[in-house]
N, C-alpha and C positions, 0 to 999 in steps of 0.2 A: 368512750372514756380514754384517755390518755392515762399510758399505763410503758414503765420502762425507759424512761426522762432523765436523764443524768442530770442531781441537783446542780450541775453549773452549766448547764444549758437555760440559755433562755430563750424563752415564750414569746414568742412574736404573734397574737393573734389579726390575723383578718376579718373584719367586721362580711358577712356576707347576705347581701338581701338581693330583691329581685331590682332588675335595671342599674342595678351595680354598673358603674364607667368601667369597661376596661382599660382603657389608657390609662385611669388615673392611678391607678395601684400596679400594674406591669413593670415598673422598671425597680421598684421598691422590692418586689417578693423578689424577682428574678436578681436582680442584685445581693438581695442578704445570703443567693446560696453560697454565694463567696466564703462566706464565714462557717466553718463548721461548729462554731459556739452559737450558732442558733436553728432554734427550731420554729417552723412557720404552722401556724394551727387556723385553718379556717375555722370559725364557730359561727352560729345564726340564733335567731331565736327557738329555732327549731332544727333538727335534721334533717327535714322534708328539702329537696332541692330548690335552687332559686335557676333563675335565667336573667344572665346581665343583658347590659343594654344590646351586648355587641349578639346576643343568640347564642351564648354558652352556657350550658348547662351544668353548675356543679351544686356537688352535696358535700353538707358542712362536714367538716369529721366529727363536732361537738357542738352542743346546745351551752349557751351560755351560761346556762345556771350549771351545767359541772365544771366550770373553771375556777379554778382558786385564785385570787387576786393576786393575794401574796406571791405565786407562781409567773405573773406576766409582767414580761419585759417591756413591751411597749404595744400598745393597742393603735391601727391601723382602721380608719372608718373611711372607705371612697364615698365620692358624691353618688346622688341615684334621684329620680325624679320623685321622691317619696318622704324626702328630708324636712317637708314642712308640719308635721306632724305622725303621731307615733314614732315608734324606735326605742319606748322609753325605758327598757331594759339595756341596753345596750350604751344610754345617755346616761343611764344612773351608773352602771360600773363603770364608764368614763369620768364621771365627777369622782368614785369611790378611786380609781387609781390619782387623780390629780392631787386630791386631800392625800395620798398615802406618798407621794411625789416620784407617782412611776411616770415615764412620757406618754403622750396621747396625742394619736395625728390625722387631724382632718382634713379635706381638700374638698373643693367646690360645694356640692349643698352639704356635705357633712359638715361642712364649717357652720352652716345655720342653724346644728342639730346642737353644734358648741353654744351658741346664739342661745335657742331658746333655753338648753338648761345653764344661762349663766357663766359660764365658762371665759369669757372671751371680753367680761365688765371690767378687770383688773390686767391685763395684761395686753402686749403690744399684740397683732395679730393682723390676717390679710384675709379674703376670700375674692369671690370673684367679682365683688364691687361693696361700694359702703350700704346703698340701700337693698342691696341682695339682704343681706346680715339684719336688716333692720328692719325687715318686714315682722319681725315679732316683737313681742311689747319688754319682754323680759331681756334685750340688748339697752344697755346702756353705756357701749363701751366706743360709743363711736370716735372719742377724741384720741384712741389707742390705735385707730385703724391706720395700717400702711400700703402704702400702693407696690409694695414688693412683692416677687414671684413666690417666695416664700419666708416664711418668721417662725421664728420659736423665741418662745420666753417661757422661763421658770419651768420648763418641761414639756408644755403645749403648743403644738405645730399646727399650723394652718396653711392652705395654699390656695391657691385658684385653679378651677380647671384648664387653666392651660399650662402648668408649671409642675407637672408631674416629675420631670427632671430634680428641679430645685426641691421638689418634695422627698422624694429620693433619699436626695442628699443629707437633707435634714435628718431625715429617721438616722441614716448609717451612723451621721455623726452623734445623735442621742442615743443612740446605742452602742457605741464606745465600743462595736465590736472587728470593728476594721481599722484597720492605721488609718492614720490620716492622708497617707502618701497614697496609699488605696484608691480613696475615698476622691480627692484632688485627680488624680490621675484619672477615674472612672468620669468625673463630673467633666472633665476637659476633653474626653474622647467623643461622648454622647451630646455635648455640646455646639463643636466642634467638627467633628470628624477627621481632626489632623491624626498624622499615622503616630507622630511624636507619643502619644498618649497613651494611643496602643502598645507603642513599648515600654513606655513608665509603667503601665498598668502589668504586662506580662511580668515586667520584672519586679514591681513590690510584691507579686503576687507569688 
């Protein structure tokens, strides 16, 4: 139970199941520590531990069903080899934040997870290819798809799994909790690796 939350903190949940990518969500969590206006909350279906792809073992701090919607800032789902079926607690409070127009951010098969519940029929969007996405019947959004590292539209982010970077990015800037200059500066160093960056970055910071 999440308990002792200053109301102007926000809720950053991590989606956490078993075979979770860890590349695709590392530079996202490990970036928003930047920001002391957020808080990062793993949740899973259960509390019971998962193990990602990479051989880590973590346990959720909360089960989905005690989060409050109204409470999350921005929901975070990584790809995992498990996205083509089930998850569908997880899929329905992602449609319930989109209808309420909090952001929701998927990358590699989580994108198909947007895919089957509909999510991704109205809006521009990326994953990690057009017939990835369209293995299920409930896509019909193919004429929105983009061959970009990453998109958001109207609140919902999508990426491929190879664009964890531009994924990143995405979330910081949908969450409106870092400057911009931050944000440019972070995206130019990890990019890049010019030292330039790194001092832009120490110094917005």
């Amino acid at each position: 139970m999440l308990t002792n939350i200053d109301v102007n903190t926000k809720l950053v949940v991590l989606y956490a199941t078993d075979t979770m990518a860890d590349w695709e969500y590392g530079y996202a969590v490990a970036g928003l520590g930047m920001s002391p206006a957020i808080r990062l909350v793993v949740a899973a279906e259960s509390t019971d531990e998962v193990v990602t792809m990479g051989g880590l073992r973590l346990r959720p701090e909360v089960s989905l069903a005690e989060l409050d919607p109204e409470r999350i800032g921005l929901l975070i789902m990584p790809g995992a080899d498990t996205w083509a079926e089930g998850h569908d607690e997880v899929l329905a409070l992602a449609a319930q934040l989109e209808r309420q127009g909090t952001p929701i951010a998927a990358i590699c098969g989580a994108t198909l997870g947007f895919a089957r519940a509909g999510l991704l029929n109205k809006r521009r969007h990326t994953s990690n290819a057009p017939d990835f996405v369209g293995m299920t019947e409930s896509y019909t959004g193919g004429s929105l798809y983009s061959d970009a590292a990453a998109v958001t539209d109207a609140g919902v982010i999508t990426a491929g799994a190879t664009a964890p970077i531009d994924f990143a990015k995405a979330i910081f800037e949908a969450l409106g909790a870092l400057p911009q200059p931050v944000i440019d500066a972070w995206y130019g160093l990890y990019t890049t690796g010019e030292r330039k960056y790194y001092d832009q970055l120490v110094g917005a910071v």
